[in-house]
N, C-alpha and C positions, 0 to 999 in steps of 0.2 A: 504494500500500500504506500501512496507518497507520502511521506512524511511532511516536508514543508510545503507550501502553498509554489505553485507553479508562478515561474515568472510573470503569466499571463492574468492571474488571480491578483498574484500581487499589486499588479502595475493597477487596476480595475479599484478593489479593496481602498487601495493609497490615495484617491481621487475622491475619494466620500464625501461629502458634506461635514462640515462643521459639529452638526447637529447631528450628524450619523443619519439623516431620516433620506430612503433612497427615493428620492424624488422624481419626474418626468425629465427634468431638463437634465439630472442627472442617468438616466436609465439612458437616455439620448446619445450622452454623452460616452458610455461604456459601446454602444451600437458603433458610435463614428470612429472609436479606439480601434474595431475589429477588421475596418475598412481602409484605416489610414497605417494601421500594424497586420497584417494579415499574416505575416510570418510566425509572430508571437503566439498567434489565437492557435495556426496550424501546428505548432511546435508541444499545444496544450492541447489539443486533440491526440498527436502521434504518444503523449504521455500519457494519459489517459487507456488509449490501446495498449502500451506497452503495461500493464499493471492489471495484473488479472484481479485481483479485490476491487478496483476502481471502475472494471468492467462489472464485475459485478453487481457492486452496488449501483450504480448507475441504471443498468438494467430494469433492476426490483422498482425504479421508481417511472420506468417510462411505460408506454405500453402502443400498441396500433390505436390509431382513431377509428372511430366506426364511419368516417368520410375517408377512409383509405391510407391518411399518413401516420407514421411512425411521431410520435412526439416523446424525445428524450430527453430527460431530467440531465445534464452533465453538470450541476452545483446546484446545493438546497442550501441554503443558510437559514437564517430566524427572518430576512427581513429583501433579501431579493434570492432570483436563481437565475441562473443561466439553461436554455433548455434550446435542444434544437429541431426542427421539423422537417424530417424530410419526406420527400414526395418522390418513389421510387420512380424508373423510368417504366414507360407503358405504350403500349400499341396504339392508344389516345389518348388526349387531354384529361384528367381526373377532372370529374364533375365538380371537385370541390367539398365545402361546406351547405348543406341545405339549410339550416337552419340558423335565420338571423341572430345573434346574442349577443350580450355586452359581456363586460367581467368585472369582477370586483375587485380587479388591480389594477394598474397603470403599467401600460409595456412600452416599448420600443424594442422593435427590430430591424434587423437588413440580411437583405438575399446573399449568400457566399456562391451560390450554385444557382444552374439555370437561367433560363431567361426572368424569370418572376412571377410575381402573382397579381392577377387582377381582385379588386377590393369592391364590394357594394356595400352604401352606408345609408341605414334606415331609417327613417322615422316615421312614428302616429300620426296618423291623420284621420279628421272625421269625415270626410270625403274621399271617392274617390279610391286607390292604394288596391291593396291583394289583401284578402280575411286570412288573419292569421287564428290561431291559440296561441294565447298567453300562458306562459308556465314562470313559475318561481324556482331555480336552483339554491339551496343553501338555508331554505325556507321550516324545512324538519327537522328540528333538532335531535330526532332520532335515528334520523335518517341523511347526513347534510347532501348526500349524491341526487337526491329524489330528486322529483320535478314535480310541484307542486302544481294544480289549476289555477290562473287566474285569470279567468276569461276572454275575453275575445277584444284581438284590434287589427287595423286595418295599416298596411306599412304602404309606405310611396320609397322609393330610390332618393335618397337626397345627394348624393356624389358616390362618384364609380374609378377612385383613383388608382392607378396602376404602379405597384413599385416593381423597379428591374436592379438588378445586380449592381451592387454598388448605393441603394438608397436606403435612407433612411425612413420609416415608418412609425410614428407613435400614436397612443390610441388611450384614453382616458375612460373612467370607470359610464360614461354616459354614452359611450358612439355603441350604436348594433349594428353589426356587422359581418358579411360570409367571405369566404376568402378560398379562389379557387389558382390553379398553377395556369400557366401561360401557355405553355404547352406540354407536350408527352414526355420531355427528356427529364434526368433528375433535376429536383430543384429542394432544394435546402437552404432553410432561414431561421436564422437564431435569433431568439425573443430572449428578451432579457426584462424578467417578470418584475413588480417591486412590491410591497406590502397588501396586506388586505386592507382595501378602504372603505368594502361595506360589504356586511354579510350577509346578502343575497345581489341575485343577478339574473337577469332574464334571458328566456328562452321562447321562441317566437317556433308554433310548427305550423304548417297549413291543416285542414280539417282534414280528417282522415287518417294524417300519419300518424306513424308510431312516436310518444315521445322518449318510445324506451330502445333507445341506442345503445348495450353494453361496448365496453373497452374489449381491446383482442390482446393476446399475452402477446408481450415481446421478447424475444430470448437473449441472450449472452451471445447466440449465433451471429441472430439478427444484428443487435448491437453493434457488433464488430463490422459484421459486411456493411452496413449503413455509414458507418461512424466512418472509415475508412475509405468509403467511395467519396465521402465528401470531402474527406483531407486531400483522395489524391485530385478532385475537383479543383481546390483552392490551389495546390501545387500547381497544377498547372497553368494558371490564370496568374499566378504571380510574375 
C-alpha cells in the first residue's frame, strides 16, 4: 500500500483553502491542475496500478452505472474525492444518462480521454416541457439509496453545453442534469467531488420507467483494464 501521499495528492491537498472548506472555485481549481500537469495526474494513476491494496480498495468503492459507465472512486477523504468515469469504447455512441438529477455536492470536472460529453440542463416549468416523476434521493433515513415519490413536473432544456478534452466543467448542488459521450470511442473524465451541501437530491424519470436502476459490480479486473486504458490515453496525448 502507498504509504505517503502521491506527489499528485500532495500538490492538490497543499492548495486548500485557508478554511480547509473545498469549495467550487477550488474543486475548479484541482480540475485545471490535471490539465495544465497531466504528467503528474498520469504518474498517480500508473501508482495506483502498481499497488495491489490501492487497486483494491479503490475497486470496493467504484462500481458500473446502470447508464453503462464505470465510475471509480481513486480518493475518498472526509471532505472531497477524486473519482473517475469512464465510458468504454462501443460499436455506438452510449445513450448516456436518462434520467435528469442534481446532486448534493458541488463538482468540477474535465475530459482526459475522448472527444467529450454532451451536457443537457433542466429546469421546471408550468408550461409546456416533457412530464416527468419526481423522486427524492437521500430522503429515507433508513434507506439513504431509495428514491422517494415526489410527484410530478414538467422539465424544458434550458442549455445543452458540450465539454471536449481539455475543458473545464463545474456544476453546483441546483443544475439537473444528463450527460451522455460524444461518441463511441473511450472517453474518461474525472470529477472531483466536494462536501455534502444538502441531504437530499433529485431525480426526474418519465412515466413508466423504472426508478429502480441497481449499480453493477466492478472488479479488481475491470479496474485495472479501465484505469490503464486511460493512463495509456493521457500518455499518448501528452
Amino acid at each position: 500500500m502507498i504509504d505517503t501521499p502521491p506527489a499528485f495528492l500532495r500538490g492538490v491537498t497543499g492548495t486548500r483553502p485557508g478554511d480547509g472548506d473545498a469549495d467550487l472555485p477550488w474543486l475548479r481549481s484541482v480540475a485545471h491542475r490535471i490539465q495544465d500537469a497531466p504528467g503528474t495526474f498520469l504518474s498517480w494513476l500508473e501508482e495506483i496500478l502498481d499497488d495491489e491494496e490501492a487497486v483494491r480498495a479503490a475497486a470496493k468503492r467504484s462500481y458500473w452505472h446502470p447508464n453503462g459507465f464505470a465510475k471509480m472512486v481513486l480518493h475518498a477523504s472526509a471532505d472531497f474525492r477524486i473519482r473517475l468515469h469512464v465510458w468504454p469504447e462501443s460499436a455506438e455512441p452510449s445513450r448516456g444518462e436518462s434520467n435528469p438529477h442534481s446532486h448534493r455536492w458541488e463538482f468540477a470536472s474535465t475530459i482526459i480521454a475522448g472527444e467529450g460529453l454532451h451536457m443537457a440542463e433542466f429546469r421546471e416549468t408550468t408550461e409546456g416541457g416533457k412530464a416527468h416523476d419526481r423522486y427524492r434521493y437521500g430522503a429515507d433515513p433508513a434507506n439513504p439509496a431509495a428514491l422517494l415519490a415526489d410527484g410530478e413536473a414538467r422539465l424544458e432544456v434550458e442549455n445543452t453545453p458540450s465539454v471536449r478534452r481539455g475543458d473545464v466543467y463545474s456544476c453546483d448542488t441546483a443544475i439537473v442534469h444528463t450527460v451522455r459521450p460524444i461518441d463511441a470511442g473511450l472517453t474518461a473524465t474525472v470529477v472531483i467531488q466536494g462536501p455534502h451541501r444538502t441531504s437530499t437530491t433529485v431525480v426526474y424519470c418519465e412515466p413508466g420507467q423504472t426508478e429502480d436502476q441497481p449499480n453493477g459490480e466492478l472488479t479488481e479486473t475491470d479496474f485495472r483494464l479501465l484505469v490503464g486504458s486511460v493512463a495509456k490515453a493521457v500518455a499518448s496525448c501528452r
